[in-house]
Legacy VTK file of the C-alpha trace (Angstrom):
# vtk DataFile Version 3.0
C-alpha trace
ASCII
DATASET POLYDATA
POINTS 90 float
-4.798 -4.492 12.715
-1.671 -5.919 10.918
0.042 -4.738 7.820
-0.495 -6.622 4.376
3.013 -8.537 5.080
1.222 -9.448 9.181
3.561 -6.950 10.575
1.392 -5.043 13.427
0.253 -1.680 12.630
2.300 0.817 15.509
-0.184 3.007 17.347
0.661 6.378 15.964
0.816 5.557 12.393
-1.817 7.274 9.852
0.273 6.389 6.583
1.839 2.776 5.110
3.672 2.805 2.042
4.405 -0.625 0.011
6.726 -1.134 -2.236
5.526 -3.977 -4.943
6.516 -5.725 -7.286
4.405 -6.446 -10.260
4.578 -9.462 -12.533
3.088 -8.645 -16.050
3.443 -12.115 -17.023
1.747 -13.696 -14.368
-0.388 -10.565 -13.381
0.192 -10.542 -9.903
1.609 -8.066 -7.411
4.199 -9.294 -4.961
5.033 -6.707 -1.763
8.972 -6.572 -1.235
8.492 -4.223 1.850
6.671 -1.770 3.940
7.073 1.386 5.524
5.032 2.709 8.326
4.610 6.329 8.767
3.632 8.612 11.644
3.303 11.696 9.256
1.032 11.026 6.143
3.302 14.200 4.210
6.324 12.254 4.422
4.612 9.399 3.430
2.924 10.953 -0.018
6.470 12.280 -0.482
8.328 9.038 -0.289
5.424 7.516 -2.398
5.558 10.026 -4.912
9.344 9.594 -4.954
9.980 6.125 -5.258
11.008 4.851 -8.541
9.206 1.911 -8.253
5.598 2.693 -9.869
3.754 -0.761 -8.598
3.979 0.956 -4.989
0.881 1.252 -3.256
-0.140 3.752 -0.236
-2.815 4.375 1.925
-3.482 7.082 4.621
-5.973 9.341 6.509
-5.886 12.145 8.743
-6.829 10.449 11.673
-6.390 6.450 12.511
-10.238 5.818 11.497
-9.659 7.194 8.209
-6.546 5.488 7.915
-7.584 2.432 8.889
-10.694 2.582 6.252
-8.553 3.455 3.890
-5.986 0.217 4.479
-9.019 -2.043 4.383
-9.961 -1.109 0.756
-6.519 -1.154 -0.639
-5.887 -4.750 1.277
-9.184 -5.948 -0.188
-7.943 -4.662 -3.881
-4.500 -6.557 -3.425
-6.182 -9.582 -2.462
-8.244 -9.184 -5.326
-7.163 -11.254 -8.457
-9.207 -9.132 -10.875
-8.108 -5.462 -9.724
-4.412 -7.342 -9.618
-4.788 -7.844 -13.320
-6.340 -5.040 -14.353
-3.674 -3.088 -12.279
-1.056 -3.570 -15.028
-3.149 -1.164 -17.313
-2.000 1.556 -14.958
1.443 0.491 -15.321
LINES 1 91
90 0 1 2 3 4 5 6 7 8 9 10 11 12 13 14 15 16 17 18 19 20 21 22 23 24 25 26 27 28 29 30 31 32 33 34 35 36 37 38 39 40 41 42 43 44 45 46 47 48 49 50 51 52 53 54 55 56 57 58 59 60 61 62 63 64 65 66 67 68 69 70 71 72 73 74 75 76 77 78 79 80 81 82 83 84 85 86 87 88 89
């Protein structure tokens, strides 16, 4: 499994955070960079500290659930619809 930017997923990783970009005009999220994270607490911590609200993160307690949990949020970034409708959150 690879990251949304094709970077491989390490093995002991249960969190990814991504910092975004999003582009009100155009409506479309762009992903400046990724973090990978072994411990999902530091993870919700860096997430929820940020200032950069487009962010996105997924994680799980265990690599199944974390896994499952990086397929739905890749499938909602490659979706144009949730992309737009995104910027209502914003």
């Amino acid at each position: 499994m690879k990251t949304f930017l094709g970077q491989p997923i390490l093995p002991k990783t249960l969190a990814i955070l991504y910092l975004c970009h999003y582009d009100h005009e155009n409506k479309t999220l762009t992903m400046l960079n990724e973090i990978q994270y072994e411990n999902t607490f530091y993870c919700l911590e860096a997430y929820a500290n940020v200032p950069n609200p487009e962010s996105q993160m997924a994680s799980g307690k265990d690599k199944a659930a974390f896994e499952k949990e990086l397929i739905a949020l890749h499938a909602n970034l490659n979706d144009p619809l949730w992309v737009a409708e995104y910027s209502e959150y914003l």
